[in-house]
C-alpha positions as CSV (number, residue, x, y, z in Angstrom):
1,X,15.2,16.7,42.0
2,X,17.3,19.3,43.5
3,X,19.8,19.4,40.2
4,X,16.2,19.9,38.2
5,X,15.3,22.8,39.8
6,X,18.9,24.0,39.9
7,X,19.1,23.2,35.9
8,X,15.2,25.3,35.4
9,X,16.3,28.5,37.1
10,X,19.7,28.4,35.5
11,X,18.1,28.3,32.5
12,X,15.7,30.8,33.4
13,X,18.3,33.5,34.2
14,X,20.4,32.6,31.2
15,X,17.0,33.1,29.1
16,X,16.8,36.4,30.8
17,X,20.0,37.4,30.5
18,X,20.0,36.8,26.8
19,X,17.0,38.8,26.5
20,X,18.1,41.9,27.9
21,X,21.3,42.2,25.9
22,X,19.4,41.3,22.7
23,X,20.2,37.6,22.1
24,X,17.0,35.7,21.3
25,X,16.9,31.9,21.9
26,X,14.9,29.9,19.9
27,X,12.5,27.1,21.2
28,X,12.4,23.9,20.2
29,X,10.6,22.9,17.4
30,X,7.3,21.1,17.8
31,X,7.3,17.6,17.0
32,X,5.2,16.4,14.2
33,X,2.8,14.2,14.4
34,X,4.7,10.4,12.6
35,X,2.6,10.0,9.1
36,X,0.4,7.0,9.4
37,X,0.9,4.6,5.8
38,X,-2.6,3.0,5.1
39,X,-2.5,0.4,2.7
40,X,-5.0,-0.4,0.3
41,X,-5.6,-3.2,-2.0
42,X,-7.5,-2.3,-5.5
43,X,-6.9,-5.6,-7.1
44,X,-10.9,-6.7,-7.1
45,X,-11.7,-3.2,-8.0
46,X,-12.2,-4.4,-11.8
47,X,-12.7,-0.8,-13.7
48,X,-12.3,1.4,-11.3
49,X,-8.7,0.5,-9.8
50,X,-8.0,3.8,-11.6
51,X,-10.2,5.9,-9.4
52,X,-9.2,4.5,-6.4
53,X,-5.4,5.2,-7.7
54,X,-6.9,8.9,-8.3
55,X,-8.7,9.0,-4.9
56,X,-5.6,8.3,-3.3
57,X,-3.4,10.3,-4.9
58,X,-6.1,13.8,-4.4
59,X,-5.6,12.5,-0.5
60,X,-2.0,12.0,-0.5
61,X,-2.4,15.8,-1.9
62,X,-4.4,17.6,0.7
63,X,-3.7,15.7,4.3
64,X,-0.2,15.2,5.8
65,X,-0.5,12.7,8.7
66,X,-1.2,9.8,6.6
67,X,-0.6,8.0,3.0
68,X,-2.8,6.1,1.4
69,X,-0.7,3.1,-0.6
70,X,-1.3,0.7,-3.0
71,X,0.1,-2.8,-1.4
72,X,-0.2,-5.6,1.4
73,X,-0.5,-6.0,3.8
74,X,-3.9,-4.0,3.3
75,X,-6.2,-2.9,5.6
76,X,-8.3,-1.7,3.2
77,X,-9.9,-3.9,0.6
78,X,-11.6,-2.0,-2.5
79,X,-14.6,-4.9,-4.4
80,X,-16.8,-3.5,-7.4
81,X,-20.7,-5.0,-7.5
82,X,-23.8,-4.0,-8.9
83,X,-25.2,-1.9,-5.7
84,X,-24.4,1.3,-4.2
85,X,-21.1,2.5,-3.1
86,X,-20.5,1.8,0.6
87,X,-17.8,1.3,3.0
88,X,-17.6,-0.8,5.7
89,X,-15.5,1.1,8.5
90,X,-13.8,-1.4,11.2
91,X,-11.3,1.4,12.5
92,X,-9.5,4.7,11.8
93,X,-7.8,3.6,8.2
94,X,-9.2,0.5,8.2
95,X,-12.5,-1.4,6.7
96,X,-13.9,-2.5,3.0
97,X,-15.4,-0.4,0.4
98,X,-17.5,-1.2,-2.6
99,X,-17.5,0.8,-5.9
100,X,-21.6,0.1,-6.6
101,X,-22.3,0.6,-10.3
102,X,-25.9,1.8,-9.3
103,X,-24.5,5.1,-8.8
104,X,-22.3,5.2,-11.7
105,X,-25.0,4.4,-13.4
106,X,-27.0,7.3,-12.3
107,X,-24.4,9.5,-13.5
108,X,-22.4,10.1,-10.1
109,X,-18.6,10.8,-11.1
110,X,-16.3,7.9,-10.7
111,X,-14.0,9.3,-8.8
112,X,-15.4,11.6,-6.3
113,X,-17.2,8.3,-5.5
114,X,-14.0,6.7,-4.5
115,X,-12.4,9.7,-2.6
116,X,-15.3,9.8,-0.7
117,X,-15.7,5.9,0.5
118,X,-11.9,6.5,1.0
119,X,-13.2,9.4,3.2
120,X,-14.9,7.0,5.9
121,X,-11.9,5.0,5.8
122,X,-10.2,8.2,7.1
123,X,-12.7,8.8,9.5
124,X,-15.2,11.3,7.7
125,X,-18.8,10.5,8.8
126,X,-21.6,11.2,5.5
127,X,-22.2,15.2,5.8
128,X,-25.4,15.7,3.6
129,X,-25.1,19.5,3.1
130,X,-26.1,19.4,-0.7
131,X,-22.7,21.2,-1.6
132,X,-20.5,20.2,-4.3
133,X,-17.3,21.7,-2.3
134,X,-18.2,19.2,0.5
135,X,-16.7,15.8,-0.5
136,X,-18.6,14.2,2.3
137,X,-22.0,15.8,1.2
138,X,-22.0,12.4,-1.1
139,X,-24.7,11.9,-3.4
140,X,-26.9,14.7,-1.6
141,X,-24.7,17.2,-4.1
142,X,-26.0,17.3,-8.0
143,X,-25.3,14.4,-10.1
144,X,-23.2,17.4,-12.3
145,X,-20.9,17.0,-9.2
146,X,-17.1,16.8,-10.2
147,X,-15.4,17.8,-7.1
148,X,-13.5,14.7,-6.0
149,X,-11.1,17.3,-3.3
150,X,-12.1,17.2,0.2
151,X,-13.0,20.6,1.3
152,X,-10.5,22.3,4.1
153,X,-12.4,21.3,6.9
154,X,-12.3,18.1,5.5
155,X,-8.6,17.6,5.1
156,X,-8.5,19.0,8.8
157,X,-10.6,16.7,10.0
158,X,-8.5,13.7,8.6
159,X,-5.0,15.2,9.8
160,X,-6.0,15.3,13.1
161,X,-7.6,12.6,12.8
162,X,-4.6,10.8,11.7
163,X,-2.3,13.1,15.1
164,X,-4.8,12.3,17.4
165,X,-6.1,15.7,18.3
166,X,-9.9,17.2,17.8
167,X,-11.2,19.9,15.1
168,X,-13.4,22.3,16.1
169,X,-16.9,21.4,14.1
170,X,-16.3,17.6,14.8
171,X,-17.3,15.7,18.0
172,X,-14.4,13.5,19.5
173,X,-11.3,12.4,18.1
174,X,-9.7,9.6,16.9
175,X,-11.6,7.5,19.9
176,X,-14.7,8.6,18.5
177,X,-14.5,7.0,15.2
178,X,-16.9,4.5,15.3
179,X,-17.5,1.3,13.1
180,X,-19.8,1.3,10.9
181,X,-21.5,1.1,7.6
182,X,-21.6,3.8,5.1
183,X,-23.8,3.7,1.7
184,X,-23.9,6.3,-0.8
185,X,-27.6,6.4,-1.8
186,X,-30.5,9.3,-3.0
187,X,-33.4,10.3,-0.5
C-alpha cells in the first residue's frame, strides 16, 4: 500500500514536472466497449431473406457495439406468415421475429419492416411518433414510408445498449430491456 502511494505521488510530480517545462503526457486511451456478434438465422424467411440481409447490413452501418450475422448458432430466428410483423424479444439480441404479409400487403416497405423487428431485437421498444425519420415509429409513419435507417437517437440507443451504459431520452439500460412481444399493427 505504501509503494502505491509512493508510485501516485511520484507520478504526480513527474506529471507536474512535465507540465511546467512544456512536455505534455498523454492519457490512456479509453477502452472500448468489445462488439457483441448476434447471430441471426433467415433460412424460414422465404422471400424476404433479402430484407433481413438488408436490415442487417443498414445496422452493421449505423451502430458499432454489435454485428448482426447471418449463421448458427442463432439467437435470432426470422419465420414469414400471413399476419403482422412481430417480434418476440427474450433478451438483449435475442428472440424471434415474423415478417407478416398483412403489412406488406398494405403497402408497408419490406425492408424498413425488417430493420425495425430487428430493432426490438436490439433493444428499441415501438416509438409511435408518426415520423418517417423514426425507425421505431413503425407503422404509425405513412405507408409512403421508405426510411429503413434508424434515426441517431436510435443508433445511440442500440450502442449503449450493446456497452452497457444509458442514453439520455431512454429509461434504464441494458437491465431494463424487458421481454416481450412486439407487433407492427394500424390503430
Amino acid at each position: 500500500m505504501l509503494r502505491r502511494h509512493l508510485l501516485r505521488a511520484t507520478l504526480g510530480l513527474l506529471t507536474l514536472a512535465t507540465s511546467l517545462v512544456g512536455v505534455q503526457v498523454a492519457a490512456a486511451p479509453a477502452t472500448a466497449a468489445p462488439v457483441r456478434t448476434v447471430y441471426y438465422d433467415a433460412s424460414r424467411a422465404g422471400e424476404f431473406t433479402t430484407n433481413f440481409t438488408q436490415a442487417a447490413q443498414i445496422w452493421n452501418s449505423s451502430v458499432s457495439n454489435v454485428r448482426l450475422v447471418a449463421g448458427t448458432p442463432a439467437t435470432v430466428t426470422i419465420y414469414v406468415d400471413s399476419g403482422w410483423p412481430r417480434a418476440y424479444v427474450t433478451g438483449l439480441g435475442s428472440g424471434r421475429v415474423y415478417m407478416g404479409w398483412q403489412a406488406v400487403n398494405q403497402g408497408y416497405d419490406r425492408t424498413r419492416i425488417a430493420t425495425h423487428e430487428l430493432g426490438h431485437i436490439l433493444g428499441l421498444p415501438d416509438r409511435r411518433t408518426g415520423l418517417c425519420s423514426d425507425l421505431m415509429s413503425g407503422s404509425s409513419a405513412p405507408v409512403s414510408c421508405r426510411n429503413a435507417y434508424p434515426s441517431a437517437a436510435e443508433a445511440a440507443r442500440v450502442d449503449a445498449l450493446f456497452a452497457g451504459g444509458l442514453v439520455p431520452g431512454y429509461a434504464g439500460g441494458a437491465a431494463a430491456i424487458v421481454a416481450g412481444t412486439y407487433v407492427w399493427t394500424t390503430g
